[in-house]
PyMOL Python script that loads the backbone (N, CA, C, O; Angstrom):
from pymol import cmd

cmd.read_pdbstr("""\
ATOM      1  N   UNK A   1       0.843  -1.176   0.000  1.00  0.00           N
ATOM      2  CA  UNK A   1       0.000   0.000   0.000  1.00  0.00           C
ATOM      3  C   UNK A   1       0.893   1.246   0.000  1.00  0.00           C
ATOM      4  O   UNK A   1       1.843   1.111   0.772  1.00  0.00           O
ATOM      5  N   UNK A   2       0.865   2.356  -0.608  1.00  0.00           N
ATOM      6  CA  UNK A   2       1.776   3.245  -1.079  1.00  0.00           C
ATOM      7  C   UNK A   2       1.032   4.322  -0.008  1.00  0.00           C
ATOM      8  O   UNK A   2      -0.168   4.437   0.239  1.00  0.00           O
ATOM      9  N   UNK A   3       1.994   4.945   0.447  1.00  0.00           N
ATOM     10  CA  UNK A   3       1.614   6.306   1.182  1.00  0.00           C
ATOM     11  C   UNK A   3       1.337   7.391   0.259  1.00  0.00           C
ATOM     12  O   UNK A   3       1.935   7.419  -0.816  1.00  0.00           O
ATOM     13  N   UNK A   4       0.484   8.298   0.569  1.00  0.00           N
ATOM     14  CA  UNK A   4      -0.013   9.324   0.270  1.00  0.00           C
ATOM     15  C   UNK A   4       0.550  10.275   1.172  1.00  0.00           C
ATOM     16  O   UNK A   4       0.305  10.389   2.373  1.00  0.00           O
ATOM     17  N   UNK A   5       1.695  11.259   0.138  1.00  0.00           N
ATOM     18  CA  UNK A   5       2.567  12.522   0.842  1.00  0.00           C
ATOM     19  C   UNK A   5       1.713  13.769   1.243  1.00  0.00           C
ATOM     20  O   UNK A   5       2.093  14.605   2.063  1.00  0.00           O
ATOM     21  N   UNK A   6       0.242  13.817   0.426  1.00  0.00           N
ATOM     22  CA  UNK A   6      -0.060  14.735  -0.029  1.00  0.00           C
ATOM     23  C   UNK A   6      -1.039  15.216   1.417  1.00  0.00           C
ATOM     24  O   UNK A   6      -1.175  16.372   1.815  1.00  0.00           O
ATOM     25  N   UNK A   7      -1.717  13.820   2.107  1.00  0.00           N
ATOM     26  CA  UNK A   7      -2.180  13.906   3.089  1.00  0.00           C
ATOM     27  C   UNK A   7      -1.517  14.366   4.196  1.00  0.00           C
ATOM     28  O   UNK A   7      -2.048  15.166   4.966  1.00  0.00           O
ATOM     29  N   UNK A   8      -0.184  13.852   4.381  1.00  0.00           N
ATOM     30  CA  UNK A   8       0.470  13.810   5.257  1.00  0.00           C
ATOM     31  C   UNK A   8       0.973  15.769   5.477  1.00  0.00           C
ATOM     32  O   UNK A   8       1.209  16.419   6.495  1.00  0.00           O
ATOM     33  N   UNK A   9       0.963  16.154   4.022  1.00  0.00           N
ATOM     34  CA  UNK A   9       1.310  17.839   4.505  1.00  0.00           C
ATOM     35  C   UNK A   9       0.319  18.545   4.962  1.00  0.00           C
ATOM     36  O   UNK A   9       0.230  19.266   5.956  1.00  0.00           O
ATOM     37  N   UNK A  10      -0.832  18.111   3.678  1.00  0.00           N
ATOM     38  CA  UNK A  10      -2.277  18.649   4.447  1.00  0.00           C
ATOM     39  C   UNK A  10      -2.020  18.557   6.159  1.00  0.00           C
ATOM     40  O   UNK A  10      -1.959  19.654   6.715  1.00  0.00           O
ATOM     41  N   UNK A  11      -1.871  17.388   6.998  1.00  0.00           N
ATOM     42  CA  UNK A  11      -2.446  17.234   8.051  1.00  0.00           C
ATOM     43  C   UNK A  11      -0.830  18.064   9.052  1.00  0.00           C
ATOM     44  O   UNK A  11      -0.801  18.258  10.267  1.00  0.00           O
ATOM     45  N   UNK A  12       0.370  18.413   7.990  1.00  0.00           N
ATOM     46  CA  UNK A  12       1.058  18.916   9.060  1.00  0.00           C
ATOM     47  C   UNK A  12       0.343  20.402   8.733  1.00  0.00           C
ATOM     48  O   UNK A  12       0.181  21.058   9.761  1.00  0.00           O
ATOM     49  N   UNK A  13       0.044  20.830   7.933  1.00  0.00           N
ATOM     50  CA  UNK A  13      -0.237  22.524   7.398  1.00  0.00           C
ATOM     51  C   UNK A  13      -1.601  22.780   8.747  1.00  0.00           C
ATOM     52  O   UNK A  13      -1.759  23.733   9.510  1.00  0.00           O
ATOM     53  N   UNK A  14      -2.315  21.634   8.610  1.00  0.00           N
ATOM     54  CA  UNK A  14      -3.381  21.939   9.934  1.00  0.00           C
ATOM     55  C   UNK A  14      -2.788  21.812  11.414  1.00  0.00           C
ATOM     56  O   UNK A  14      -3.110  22.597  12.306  1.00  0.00           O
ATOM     57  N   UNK A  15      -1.975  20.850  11.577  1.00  0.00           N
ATOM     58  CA  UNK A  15      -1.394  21.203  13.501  1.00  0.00           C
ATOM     59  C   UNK A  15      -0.976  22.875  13.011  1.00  0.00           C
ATOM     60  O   UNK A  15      -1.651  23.872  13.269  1.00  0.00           O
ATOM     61  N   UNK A  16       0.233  22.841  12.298  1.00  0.00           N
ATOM     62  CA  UNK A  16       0.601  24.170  12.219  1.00  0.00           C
ATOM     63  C   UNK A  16      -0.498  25.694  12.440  1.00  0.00           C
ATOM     64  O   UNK A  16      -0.242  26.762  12.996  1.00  0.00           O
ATOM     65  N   UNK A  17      -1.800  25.201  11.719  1.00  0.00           N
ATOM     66  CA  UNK A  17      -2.457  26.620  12.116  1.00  0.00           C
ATOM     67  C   UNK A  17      -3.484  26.631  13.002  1.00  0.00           C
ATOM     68  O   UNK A  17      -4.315  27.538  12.951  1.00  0.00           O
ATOM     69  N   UNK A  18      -3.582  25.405  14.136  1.00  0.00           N
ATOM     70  CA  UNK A  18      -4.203  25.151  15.238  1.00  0.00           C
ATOM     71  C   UNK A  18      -4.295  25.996  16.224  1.00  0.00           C
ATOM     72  O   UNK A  18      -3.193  26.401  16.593  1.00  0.00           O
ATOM     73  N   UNK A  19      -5.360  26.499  16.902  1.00  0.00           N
ATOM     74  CA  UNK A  19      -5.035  27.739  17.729  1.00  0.00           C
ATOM     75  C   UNK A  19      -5.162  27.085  18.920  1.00  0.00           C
ATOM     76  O   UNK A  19      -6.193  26.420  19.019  1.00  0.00           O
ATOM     77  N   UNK A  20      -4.262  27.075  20.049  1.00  0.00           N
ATOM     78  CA  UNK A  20      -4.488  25.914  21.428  1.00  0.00           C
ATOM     79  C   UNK A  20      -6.094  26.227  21.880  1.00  0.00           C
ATOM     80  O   UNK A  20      -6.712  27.275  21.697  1.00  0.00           O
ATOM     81  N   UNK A  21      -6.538  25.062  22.487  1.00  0.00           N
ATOM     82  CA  UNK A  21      -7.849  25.749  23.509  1.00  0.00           C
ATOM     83  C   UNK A  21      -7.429  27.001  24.131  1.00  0.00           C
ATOM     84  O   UNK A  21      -8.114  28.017  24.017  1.00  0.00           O
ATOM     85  N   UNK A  22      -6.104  26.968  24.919  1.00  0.00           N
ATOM     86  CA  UNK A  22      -5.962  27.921  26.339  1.00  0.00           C
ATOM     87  C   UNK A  22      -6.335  29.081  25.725  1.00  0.00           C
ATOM     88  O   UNK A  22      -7.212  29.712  26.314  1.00  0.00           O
ATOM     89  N   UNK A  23      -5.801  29.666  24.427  1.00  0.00           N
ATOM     90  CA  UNK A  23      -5.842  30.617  23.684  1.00  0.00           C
ATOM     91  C   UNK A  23      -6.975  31.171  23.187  1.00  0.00           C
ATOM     92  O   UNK A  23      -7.245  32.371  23.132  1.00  0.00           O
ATOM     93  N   UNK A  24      -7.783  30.025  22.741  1.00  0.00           N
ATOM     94  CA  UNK A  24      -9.475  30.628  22.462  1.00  0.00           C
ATOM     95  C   UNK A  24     -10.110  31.046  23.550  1.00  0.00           C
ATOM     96  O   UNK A  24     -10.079  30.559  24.680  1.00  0.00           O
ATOM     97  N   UNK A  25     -11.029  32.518  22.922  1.00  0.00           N
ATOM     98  CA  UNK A  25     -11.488  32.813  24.220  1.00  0.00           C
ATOM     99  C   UNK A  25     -13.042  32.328  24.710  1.00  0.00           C
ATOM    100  O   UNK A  25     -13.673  32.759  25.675  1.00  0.00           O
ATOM    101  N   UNK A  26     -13.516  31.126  23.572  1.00  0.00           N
ATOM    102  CA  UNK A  26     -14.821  30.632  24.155  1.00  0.00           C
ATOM    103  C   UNK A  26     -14.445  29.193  25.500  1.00  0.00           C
ATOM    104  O   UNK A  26     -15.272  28.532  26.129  1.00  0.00           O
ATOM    105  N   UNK A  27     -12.969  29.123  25.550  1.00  0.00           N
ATOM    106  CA  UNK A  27     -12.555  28.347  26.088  1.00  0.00           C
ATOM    107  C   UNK A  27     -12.036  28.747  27.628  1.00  0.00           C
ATOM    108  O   UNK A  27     -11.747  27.844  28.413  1.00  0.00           O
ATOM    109  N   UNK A  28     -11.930  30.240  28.037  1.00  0.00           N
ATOM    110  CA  UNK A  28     -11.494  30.662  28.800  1.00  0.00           C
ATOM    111  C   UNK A  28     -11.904  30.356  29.975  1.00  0.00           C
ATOM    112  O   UNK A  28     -11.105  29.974  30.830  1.00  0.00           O
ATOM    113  N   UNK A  29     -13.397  30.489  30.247  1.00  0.00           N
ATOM    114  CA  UNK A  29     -13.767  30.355  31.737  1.00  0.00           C
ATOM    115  C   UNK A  29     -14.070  28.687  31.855  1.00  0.00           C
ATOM    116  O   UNK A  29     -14.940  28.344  32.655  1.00  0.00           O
ATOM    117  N   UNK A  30     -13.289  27.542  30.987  1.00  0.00           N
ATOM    118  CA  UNK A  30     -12.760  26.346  31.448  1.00  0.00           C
ATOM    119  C   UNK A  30     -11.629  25.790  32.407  1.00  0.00           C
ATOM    120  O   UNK A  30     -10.861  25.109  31.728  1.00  0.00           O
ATOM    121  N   UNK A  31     -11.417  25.812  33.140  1.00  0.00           N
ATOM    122  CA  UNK A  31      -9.984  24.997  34.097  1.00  0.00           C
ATOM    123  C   UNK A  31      -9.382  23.829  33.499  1.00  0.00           C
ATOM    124  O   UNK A  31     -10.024  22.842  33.857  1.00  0.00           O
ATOM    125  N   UNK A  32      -8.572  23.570  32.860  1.00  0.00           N
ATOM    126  CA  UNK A  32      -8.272  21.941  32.488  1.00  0.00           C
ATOM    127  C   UNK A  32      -7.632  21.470  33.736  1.00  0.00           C
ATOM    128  O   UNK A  32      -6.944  21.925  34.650  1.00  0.00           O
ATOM    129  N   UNK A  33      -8.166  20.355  33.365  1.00  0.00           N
ATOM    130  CA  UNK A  33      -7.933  19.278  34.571  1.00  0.00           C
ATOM    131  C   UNK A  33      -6.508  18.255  33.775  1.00  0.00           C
ATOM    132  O   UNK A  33      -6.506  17.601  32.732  1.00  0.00           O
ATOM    133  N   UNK A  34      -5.534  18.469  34.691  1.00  0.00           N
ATOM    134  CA  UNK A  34      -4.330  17.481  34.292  1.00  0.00           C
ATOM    135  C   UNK A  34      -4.861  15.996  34.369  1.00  0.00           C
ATOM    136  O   UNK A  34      -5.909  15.685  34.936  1.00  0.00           O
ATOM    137  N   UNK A  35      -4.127  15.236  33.818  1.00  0.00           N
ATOM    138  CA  UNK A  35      -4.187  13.688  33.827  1.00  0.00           C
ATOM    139  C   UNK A  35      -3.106  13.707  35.161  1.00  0.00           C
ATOM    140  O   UNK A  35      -2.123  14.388  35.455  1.00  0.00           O
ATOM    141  N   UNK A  36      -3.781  12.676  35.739  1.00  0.00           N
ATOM    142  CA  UNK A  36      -3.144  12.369  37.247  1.00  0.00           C
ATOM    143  C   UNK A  36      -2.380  11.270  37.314  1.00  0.00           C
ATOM    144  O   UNK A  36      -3.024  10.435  37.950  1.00  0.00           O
ATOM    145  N   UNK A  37      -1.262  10.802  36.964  1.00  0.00           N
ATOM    146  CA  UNK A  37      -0.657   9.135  37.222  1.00  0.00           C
ATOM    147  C   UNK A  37      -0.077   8.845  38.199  1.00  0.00           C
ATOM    148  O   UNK A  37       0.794   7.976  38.242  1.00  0.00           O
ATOM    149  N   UNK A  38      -0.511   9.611  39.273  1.00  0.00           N
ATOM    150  CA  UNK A  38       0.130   9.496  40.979  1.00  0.00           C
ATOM    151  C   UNK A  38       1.565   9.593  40.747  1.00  0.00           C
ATOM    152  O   UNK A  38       2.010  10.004  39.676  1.00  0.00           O
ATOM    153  N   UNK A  39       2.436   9.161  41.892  1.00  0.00           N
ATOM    154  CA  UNK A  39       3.681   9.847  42.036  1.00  0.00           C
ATOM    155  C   UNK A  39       4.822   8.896  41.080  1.00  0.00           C
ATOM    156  O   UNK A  39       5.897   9.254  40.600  1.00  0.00           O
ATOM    157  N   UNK A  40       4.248   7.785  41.029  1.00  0.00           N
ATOM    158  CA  UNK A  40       5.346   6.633  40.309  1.00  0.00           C
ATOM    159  C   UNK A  40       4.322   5.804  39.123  1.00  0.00           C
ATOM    160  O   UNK A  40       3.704   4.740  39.122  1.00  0.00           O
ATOM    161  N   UNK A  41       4.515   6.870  38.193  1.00  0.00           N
ATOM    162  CA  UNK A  41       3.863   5.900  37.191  1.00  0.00           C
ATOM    163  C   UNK A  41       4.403   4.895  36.861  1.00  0.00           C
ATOM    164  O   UNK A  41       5.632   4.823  36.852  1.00  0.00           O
ATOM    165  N   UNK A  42       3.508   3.733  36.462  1.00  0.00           N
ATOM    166  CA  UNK A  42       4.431   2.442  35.635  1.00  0.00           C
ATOM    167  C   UNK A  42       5.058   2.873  34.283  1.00  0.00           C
ATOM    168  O   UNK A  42       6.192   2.418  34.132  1.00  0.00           O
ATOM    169  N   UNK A  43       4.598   3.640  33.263  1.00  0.00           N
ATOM    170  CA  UNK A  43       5.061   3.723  32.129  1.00  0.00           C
ATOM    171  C   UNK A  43       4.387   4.927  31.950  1.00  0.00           C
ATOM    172  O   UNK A  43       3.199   4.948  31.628  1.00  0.00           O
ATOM    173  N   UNK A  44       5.257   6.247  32.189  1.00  0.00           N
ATOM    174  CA  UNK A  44       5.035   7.232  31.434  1.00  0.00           C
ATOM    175  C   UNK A  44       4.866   7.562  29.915  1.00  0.00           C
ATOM    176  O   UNK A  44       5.699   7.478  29.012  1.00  0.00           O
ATOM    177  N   UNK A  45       3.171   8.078  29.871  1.00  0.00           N
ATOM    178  CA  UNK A  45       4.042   8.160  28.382  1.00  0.00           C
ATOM    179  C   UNK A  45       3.953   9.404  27.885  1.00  0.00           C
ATOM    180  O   UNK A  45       3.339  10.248  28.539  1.00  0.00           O
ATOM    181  N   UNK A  46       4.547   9.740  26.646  1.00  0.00           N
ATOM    182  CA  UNK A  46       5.000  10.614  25.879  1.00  0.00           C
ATOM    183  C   UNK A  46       3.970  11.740  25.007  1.00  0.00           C
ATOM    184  O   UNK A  46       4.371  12.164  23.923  1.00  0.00           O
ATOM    185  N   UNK A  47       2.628  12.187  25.558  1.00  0.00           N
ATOM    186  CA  UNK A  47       1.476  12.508  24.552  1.00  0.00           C
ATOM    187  C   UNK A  47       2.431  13.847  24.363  1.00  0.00           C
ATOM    188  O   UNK A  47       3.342  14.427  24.954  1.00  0.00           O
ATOM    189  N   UNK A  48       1.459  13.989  22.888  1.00  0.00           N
ATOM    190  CA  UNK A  48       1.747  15.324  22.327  1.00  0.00           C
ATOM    191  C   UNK A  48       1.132  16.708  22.569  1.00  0.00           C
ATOM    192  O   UNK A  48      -0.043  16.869  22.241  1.00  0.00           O
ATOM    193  N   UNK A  49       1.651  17.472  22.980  1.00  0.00           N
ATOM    194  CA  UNK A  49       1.259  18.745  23.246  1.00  0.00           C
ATOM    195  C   UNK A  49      -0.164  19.352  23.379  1.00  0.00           C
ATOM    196  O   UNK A  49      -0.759  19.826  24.347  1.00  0.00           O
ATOM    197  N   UNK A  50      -0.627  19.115  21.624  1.00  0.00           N
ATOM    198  CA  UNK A  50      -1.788  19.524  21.499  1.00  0.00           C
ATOM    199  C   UNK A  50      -2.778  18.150  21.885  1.00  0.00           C
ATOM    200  O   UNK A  50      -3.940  18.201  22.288  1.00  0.00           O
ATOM    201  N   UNK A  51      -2.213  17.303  21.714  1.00  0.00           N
ATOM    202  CA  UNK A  51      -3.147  15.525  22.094  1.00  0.00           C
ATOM    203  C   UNK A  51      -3.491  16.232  24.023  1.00  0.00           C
ATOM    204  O   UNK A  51      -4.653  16.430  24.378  1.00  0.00           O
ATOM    205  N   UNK A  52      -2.529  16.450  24.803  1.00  0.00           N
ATOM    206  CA  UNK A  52      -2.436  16.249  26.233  1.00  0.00           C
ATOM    207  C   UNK A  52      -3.673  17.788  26.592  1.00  0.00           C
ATOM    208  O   UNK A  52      -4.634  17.670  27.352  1.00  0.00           O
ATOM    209  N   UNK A  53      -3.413  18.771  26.037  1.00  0.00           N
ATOM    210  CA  UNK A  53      -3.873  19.942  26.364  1.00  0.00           C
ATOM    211  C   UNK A  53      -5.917  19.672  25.872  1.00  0.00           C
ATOM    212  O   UNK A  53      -6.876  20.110  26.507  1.00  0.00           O
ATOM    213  N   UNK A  54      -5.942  18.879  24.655  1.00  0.00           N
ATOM    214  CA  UNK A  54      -7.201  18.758  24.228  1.00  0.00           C
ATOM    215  C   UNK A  54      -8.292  17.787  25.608  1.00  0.00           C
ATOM    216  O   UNK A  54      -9.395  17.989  26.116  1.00  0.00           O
ATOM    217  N   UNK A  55      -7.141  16.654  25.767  1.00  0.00           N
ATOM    218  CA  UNK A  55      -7.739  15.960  26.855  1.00  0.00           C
ATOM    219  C   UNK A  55      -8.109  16.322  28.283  1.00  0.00           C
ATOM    220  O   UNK A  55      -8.958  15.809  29.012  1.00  0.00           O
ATOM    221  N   UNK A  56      -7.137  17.492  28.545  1.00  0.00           N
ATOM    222  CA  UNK A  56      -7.014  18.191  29.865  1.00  0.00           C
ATOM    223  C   UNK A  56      -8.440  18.855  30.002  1.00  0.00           C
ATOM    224  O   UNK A  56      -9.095  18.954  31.040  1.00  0.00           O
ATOM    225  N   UNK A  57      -8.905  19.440  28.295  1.00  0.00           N
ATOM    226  CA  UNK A  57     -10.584  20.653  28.239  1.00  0.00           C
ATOM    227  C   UNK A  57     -11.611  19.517  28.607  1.00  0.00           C
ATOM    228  O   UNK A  57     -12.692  19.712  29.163  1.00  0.00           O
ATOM    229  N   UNK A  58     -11.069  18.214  28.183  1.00  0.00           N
ATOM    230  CA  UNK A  58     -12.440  17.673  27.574  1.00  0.00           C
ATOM    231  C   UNK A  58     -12.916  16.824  29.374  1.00  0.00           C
ATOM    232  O   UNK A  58     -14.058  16.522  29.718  1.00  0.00           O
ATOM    233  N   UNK A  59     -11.515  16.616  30.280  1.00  0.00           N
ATOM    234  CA  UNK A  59     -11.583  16.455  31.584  1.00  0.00           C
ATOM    235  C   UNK A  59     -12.587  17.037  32.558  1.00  0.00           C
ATOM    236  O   UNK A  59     -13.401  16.621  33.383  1.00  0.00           O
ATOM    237  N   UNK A  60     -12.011  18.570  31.923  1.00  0.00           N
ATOM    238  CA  UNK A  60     -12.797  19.188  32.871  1.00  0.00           C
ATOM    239  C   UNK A  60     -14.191  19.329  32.371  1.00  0.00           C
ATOM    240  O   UNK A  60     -14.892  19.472  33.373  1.00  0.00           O
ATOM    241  N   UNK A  61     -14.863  19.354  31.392  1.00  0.00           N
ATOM    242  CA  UNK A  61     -16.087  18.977  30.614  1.00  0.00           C
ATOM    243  C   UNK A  61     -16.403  17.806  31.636  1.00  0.00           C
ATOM    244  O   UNK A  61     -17.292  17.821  32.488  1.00  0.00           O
ATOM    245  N   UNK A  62     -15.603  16.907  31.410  1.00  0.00           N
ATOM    246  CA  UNK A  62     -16.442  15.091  31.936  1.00  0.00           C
ATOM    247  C   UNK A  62     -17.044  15.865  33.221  1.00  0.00           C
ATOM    248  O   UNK A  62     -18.201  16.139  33.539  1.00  0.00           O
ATOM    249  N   UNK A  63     -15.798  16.107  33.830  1.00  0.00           N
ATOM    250  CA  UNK A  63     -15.982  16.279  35.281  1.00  0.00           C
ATOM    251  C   UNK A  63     -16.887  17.264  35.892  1.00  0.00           C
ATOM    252  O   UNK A  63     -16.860  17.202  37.121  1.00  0.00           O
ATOM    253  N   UNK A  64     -17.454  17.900  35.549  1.00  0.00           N
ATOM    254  CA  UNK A  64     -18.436  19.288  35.454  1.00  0.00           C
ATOM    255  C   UNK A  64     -19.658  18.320  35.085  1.00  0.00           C
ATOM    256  O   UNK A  64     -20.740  18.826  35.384  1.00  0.00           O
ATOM    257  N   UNK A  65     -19.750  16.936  34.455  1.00  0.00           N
ATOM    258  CA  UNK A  65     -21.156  16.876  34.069  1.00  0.00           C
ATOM    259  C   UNK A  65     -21.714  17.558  33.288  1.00  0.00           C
ATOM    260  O   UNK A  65     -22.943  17.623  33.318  1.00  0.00           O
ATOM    261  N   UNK A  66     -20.860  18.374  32.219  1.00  0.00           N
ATOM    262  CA  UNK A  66     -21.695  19.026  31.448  1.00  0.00           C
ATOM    263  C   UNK A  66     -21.644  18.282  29.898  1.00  0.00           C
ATOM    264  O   UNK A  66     -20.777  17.588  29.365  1.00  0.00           O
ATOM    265  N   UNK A  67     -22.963  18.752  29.443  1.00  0.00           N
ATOM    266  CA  UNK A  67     -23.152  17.698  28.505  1.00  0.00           C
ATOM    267  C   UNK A  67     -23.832  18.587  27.096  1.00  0.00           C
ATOM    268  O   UNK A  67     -24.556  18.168  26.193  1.00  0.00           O
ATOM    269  N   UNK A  68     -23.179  20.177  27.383  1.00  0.00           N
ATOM    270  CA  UNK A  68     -24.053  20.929  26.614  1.00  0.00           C
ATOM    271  C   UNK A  68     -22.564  21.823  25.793  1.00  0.00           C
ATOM    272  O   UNK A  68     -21.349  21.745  25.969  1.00  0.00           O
ATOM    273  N   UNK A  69     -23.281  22.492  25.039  1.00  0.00           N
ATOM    274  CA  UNK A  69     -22.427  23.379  24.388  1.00  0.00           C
ATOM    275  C   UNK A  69     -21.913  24.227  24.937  1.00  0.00           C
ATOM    276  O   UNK A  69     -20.781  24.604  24.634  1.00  0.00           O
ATOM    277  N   UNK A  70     -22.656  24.770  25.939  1.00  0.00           N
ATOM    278  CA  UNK A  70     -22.031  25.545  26.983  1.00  0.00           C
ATOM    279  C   UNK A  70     -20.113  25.568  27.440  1.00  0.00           C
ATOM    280  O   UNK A  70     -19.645  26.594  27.933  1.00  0.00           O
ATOM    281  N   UNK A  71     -19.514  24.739  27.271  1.00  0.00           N
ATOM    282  CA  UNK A  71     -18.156  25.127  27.372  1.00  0.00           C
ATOM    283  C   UNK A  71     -18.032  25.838  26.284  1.00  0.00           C
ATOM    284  O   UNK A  71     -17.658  27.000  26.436  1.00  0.00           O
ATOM    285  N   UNK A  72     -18.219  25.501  25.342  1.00  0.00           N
ATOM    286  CA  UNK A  72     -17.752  26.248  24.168  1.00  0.00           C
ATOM    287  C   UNK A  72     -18.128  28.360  23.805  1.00  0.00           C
ATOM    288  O   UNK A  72     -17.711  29.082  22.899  1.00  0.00           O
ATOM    289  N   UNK A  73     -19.049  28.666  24.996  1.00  0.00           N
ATOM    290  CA  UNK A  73     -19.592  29.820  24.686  1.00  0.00           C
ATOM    291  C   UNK A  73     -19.313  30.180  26.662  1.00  0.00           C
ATOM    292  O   UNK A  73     -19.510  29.553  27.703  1.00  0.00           O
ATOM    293  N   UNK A  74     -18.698  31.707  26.232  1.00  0.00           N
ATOM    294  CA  UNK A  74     -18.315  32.463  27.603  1.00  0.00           C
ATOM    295  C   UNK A  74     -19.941  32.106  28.378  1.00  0.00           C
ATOM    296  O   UNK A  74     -21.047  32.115  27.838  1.00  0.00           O
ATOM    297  N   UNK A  75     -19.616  31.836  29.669  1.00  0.00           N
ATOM    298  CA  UNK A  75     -20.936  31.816  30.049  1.00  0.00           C
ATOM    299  C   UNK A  75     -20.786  33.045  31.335  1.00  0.00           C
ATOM    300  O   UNK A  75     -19.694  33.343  31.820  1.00  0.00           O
ATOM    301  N   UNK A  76     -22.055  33.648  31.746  1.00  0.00           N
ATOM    302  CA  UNK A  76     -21.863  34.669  32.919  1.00  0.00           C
ATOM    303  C   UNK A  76     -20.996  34.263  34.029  1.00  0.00           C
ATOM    304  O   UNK A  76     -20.395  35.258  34.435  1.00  0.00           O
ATOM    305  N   UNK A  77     -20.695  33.238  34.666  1.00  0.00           N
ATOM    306  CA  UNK A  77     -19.957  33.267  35.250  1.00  0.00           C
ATOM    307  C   UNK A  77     -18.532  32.246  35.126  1.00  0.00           C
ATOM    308  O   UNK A  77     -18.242  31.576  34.136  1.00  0.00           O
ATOM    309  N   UNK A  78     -17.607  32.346  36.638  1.00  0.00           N
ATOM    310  CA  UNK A  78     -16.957  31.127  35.730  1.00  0.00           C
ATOM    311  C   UNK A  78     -17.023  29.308  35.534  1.00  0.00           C
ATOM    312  O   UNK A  78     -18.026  28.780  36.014  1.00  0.00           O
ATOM    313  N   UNK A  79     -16.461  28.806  35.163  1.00  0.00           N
ATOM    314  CA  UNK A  79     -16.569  27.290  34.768  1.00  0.00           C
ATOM    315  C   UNK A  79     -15.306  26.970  35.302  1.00  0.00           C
ATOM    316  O   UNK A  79     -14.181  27.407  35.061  1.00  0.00           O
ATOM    317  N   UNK A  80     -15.850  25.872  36.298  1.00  0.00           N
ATOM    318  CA  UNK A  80     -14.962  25.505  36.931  1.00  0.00           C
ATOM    319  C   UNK A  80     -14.991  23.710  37.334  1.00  0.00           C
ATOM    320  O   UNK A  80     -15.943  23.265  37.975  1.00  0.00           O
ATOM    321  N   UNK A  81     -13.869  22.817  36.883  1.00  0.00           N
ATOM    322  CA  UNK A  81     -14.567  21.128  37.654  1.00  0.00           C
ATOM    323  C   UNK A  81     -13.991  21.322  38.746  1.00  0.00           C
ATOM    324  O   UNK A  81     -14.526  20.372  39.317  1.00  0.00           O
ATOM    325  N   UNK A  82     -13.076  21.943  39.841  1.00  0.00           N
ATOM    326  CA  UNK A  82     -12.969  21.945  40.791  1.00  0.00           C
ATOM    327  C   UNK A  82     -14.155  21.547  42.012  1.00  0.00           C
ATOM    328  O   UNK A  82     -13.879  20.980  43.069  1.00  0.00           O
ATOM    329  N   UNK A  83     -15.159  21.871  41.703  1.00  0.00           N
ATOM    330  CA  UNK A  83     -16.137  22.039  42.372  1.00  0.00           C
ATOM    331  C   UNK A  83     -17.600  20.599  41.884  1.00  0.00           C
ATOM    332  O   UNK A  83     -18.595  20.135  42.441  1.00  0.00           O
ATOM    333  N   UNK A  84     -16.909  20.413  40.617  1.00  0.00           N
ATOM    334  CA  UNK A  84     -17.701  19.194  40.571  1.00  0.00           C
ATOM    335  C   UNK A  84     -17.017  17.892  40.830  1.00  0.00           C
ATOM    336  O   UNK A  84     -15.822  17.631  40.970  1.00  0.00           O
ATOM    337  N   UNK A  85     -18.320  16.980  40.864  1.00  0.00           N
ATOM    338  CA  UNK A  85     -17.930  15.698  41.265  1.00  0.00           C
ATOM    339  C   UNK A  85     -18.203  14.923  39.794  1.00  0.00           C
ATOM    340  O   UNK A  85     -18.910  15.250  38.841  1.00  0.00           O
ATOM    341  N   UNK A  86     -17.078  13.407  40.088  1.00  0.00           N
ATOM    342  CA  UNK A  86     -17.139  12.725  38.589  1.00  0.00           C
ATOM    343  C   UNK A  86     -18.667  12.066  39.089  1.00  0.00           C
ATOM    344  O   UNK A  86     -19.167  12.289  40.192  1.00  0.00           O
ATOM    345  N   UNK A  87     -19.317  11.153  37.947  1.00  0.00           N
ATOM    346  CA  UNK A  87     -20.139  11.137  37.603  1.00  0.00           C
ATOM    347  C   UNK A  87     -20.318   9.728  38.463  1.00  0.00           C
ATOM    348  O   UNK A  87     -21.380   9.107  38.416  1.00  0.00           O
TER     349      UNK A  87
END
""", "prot")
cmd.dss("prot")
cmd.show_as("cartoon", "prot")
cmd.util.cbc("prot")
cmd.orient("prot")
């Protein structure tokens, strides 16, 4: 099966003009929640930047119980999973 180069630039030309969550501002009054592997992980691993930071928004989403569009749009106050419980 022959690779296709053509995809492969397409998909670097898109990381390249990716704007982080932290940076958007419908994303602002979100907290990301780190991934936790306690003090001695068995096998650290290696995620990528934008892979680790996407999972961190979507954490604090789980964890908030929210299940609406609402992260995505400033809401009156702030958004926070600190304060929620997992499900």
């Amino acid at each position: 099966m022959a690779l296709d180069f053509r995809v492969h630039r397409v998909a670097i030309a898109t990381r390249e003009e990716r704007v982080p969550l932290s940076r958007r501002p419908e994303w602002c009054h979100v907290t990301p929640v780190r991934q936790d592997d306690g003090p001695n992980p068995v096998v650290p691993i290696a995620y990528r930047e934008e892979f680790a930071e996407t999972m961190d928004y979507f954490r604090a989403v789980f964890l908030a119980n929210e299940r609406s569009h609402a992260p995505c749009k400033s809401p009156p106050k702030p958004f926070s999973s600190t304060s929620a419980t997992a499900p």
